[in-house]
C-alpha positions as CSV (number, residue, x, y, z in Angstrom):
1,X,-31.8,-21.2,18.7
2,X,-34.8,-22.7,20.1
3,X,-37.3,-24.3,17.3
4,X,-40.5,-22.0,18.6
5,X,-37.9,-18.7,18.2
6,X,-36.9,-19.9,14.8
7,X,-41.2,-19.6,13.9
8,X,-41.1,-16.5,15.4
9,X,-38.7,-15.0,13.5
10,X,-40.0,-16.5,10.4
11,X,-43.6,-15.4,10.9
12,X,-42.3,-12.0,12.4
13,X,-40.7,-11.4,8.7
14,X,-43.7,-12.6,7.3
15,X,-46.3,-10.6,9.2
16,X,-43.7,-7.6,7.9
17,X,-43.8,-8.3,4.5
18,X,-47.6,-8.9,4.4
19,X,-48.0,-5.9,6.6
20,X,-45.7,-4.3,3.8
21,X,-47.4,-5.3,0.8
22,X,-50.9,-4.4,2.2
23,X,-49.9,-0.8,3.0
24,X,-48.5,-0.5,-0.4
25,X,-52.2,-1.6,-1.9
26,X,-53.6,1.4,-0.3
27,X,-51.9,3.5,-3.5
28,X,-54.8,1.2,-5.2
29,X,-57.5,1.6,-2.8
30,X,-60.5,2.4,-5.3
31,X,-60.0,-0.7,-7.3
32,X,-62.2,-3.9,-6.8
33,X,-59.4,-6.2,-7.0
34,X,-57.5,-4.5,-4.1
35,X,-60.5,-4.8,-1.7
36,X,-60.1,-8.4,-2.3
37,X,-56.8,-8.7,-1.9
38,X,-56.8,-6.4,1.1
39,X,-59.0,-8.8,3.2
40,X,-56.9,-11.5,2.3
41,X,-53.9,-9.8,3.3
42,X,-55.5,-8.9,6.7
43,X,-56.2,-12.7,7.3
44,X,-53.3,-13.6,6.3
45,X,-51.5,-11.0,8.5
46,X,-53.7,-11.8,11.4
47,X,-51.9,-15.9,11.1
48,X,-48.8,-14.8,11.2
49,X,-49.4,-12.8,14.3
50,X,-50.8,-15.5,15.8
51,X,-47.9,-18.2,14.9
52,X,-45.8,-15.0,16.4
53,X,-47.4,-15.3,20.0
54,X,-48.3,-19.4,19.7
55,X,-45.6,-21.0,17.3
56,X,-46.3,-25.0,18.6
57,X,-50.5,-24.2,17.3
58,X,-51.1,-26.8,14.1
59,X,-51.3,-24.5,11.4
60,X,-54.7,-25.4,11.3
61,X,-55.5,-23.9,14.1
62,X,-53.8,-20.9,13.2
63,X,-55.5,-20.5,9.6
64,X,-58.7,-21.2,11.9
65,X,-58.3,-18.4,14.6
66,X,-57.1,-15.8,11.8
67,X,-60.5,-17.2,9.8
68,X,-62.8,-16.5,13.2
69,X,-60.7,-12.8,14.5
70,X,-61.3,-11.7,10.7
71,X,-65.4,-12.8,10.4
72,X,-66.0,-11.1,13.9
73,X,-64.1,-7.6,12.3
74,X,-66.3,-8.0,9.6
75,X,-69.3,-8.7,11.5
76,X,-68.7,-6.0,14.2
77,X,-69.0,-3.7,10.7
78,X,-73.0,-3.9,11.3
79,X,-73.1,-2.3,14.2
80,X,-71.4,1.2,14.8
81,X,-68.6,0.6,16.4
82,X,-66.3,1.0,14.0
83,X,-67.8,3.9,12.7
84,X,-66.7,5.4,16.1
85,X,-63.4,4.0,16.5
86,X,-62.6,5.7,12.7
87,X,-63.9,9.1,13.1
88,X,-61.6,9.2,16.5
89,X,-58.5,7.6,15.0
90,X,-59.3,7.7,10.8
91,X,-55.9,5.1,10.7
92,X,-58.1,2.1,12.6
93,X,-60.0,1.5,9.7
94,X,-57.4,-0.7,8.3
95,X,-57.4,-2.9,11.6
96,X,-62.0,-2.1,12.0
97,X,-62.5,-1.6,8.7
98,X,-65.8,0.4,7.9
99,X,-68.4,-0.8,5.9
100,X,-70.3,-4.2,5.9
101,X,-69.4,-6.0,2.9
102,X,-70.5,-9.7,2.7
103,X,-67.7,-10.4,0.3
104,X,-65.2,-9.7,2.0
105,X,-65.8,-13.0,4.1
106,X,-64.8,-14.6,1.2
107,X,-61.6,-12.8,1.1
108,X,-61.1,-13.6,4.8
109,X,-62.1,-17.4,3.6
110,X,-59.1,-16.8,1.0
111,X,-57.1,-15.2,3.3
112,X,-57.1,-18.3,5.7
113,X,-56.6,-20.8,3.1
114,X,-53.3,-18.9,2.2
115,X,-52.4,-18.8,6.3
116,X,-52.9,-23.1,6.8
117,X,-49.9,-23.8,3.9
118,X,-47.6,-20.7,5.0
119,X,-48.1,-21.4,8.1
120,X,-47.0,-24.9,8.1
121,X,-44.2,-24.3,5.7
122,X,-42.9,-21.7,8.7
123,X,-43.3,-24.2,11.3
124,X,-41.6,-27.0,9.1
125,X,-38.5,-24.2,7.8
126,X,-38.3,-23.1,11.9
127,X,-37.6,-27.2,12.6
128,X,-34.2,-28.3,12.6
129,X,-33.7,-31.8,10.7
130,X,-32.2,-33.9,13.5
């Protein structure tokens, strides 16, 4: 197998378990730590999918594309877009979200200093040793 399939399948599993364990911190949706965790989840999340479609990127890049893709979510939360997108499809407010909440960028922030190490542990596991 190809080096670039081997990251794929390793940050395919990855993105699953991270989409896994977010879904299963909607049972704990009302608690403060859960927001927290939640946005740093979607970051994360967001890295993996992105090592998925570009496995070669420097995990920096990576962490910094999941960073920008999860402050532009958040920001688009000002305006009422999302608002819109929800009350059609209720669902899409895990992807839009749907309130403004400043802290949450530093969830994303946390979320994309969890994606640079993961990230380049994937890329060095998906490597053969020659």
């Amino acid at each position: 197998m190809r080096p670039p399939n081997r990251v794929r399948m390793l940050a395919a599993a990855a993105a699953a378990a991270t989409l896994a364990l977010g879904l299963a911190l909607q049972a704990f949706r009302f608690s403060v730590w859960t927001d927290a965790a939640g946005g740093a989840l979607y970051t994360l999340l967001v890295g993996m999918l992105v090592l998925l479609a570009a496995p070669r990127l420097p995990a920096w890049t990576v962490a910094a594309i999941a960073l920008g893709w999860s402050v532009a979510i958040e920001l688009l939360q000002l305006t009422p877009i999302p608002g819109a997108i929800v009350a059609a499809f209720p669902p899409a407010h895990l992807v839009v979200g749907n309130a403004w909440d400043p802290w949450d960028l530093c969830s994303a922030a946390a979320g994309a200093l969890l994606v640079w190490p993961i990230a380049a542990a994937l890329r060095t596991a998906g490597t053969p040793v020659e």
